[in-house]
C-alpha positions as CSV (number, residue, x, y, z in Angstrom):
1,X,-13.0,5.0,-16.1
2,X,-16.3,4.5,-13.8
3,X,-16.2,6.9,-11.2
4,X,-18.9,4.1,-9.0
5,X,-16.0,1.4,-9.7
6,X,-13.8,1.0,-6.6
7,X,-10.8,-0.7,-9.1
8,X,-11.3,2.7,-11.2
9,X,-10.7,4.6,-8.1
10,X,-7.7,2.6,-7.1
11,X,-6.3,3.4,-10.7
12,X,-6.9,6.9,-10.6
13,X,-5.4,7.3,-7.0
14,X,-8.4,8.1,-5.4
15,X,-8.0,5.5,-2.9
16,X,-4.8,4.5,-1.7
17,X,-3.7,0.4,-2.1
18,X,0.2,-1.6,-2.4
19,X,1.2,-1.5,-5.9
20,X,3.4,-4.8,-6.6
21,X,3.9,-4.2,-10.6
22,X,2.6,-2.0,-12.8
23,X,2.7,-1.4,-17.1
24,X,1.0,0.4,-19.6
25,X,-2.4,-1.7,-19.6
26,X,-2.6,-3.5,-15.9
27,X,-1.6,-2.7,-12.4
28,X,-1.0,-5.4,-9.9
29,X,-1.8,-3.8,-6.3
30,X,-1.8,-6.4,-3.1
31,X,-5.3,-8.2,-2.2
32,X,-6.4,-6.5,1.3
33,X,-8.5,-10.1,2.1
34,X,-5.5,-12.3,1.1
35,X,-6.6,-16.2,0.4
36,X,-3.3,-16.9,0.7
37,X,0.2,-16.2,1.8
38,X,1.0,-13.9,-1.5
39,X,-2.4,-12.6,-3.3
40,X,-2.5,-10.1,-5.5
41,X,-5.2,-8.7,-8.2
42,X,-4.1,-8.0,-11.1
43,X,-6.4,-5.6,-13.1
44,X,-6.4,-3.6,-16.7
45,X,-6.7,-0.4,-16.2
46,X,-9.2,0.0,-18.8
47,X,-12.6,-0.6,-16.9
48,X,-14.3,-3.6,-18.5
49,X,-17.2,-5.4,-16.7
50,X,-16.1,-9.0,-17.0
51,X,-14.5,-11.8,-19.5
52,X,-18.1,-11.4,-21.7
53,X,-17.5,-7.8,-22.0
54,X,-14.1,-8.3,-23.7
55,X,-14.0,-7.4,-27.6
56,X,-11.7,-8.5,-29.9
57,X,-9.9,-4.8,-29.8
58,X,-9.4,-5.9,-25.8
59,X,-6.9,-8.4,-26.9
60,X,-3.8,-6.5,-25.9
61,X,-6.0,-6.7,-22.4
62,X,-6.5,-9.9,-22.3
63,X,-2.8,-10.9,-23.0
64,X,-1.3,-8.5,-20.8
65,X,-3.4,-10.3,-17.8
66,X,-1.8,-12.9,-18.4
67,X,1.9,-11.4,-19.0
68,X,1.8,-9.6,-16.0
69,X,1.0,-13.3,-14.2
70,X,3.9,-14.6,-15.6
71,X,6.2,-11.6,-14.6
72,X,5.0,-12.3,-11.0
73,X,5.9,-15.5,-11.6
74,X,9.3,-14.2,-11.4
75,X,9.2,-12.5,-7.9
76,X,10.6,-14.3,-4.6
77,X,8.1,-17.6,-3.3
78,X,5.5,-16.8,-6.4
79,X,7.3,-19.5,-9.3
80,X,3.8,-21.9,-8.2
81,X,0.4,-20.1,-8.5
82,X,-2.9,-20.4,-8.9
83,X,-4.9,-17.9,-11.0
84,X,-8.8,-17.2,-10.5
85,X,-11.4,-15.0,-11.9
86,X,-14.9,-14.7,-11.0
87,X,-17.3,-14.1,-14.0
88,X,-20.6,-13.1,-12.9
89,X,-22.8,-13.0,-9.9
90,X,-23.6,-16.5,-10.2
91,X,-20.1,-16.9,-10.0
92,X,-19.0,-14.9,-6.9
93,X,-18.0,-11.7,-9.0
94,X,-18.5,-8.8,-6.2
95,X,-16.4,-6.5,-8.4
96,X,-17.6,-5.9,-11.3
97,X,-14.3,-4.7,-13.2
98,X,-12.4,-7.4,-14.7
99,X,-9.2,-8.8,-12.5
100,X,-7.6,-11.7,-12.1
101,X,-6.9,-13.3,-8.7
102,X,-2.8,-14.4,-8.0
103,X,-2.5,-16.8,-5.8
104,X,0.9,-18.1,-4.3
105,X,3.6,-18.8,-1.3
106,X,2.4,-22.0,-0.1
């Protein structure tokens, strides 16, 4: 964990947040600047940077993003969703531990 990383913190229970879903690698908490009517971040809770940073032993990480999408799938008004990420600066990326963006409820 990074101790400067606000997702770490969340994680750890440091700082408080809605947890939708939660398993052994990712917890789902709810967005607290929602883009939409239902947005939630889901995020490993192993601290990795970004997509770059993932290594091949991250793969359990990687699939387990997207597992987690398609259990939410599953909850009431979330069957049609979007899912975003932000890789970079360049790209928008403000923080800088990997999480993907569920988007839904229109």
């Amino acid at each position: 964990m990074n101790k400067d990383c606000i997702f770490c913190r969340i994680i750890d229970q440091e700082i408080p947040s809605q947890v939708i879903a939660e398993d052994n690698n990712v917890l789902v908490i709810k967005d607290i600047n929602p883009q939409a009517p239902i947005h939630y971040l889901i995020i490993p809770k192993k601290h990795v940077v970004d997509i770059g940073a993932l290594t091949v032993q991250d793969t359990h990480l990687a699939s387990s993003l997207l597992l987690m999408a398609q259990k939410l799938s599953t909850f009431p008004g979330c069957d049609q969703f979007k899912l975003h990420s932000n890789n970079g600066p360049a790209a928008g990326q403000v923080v800088f531990h990997i999480h993907i963006h569920f988007l839904a409820g229109w």
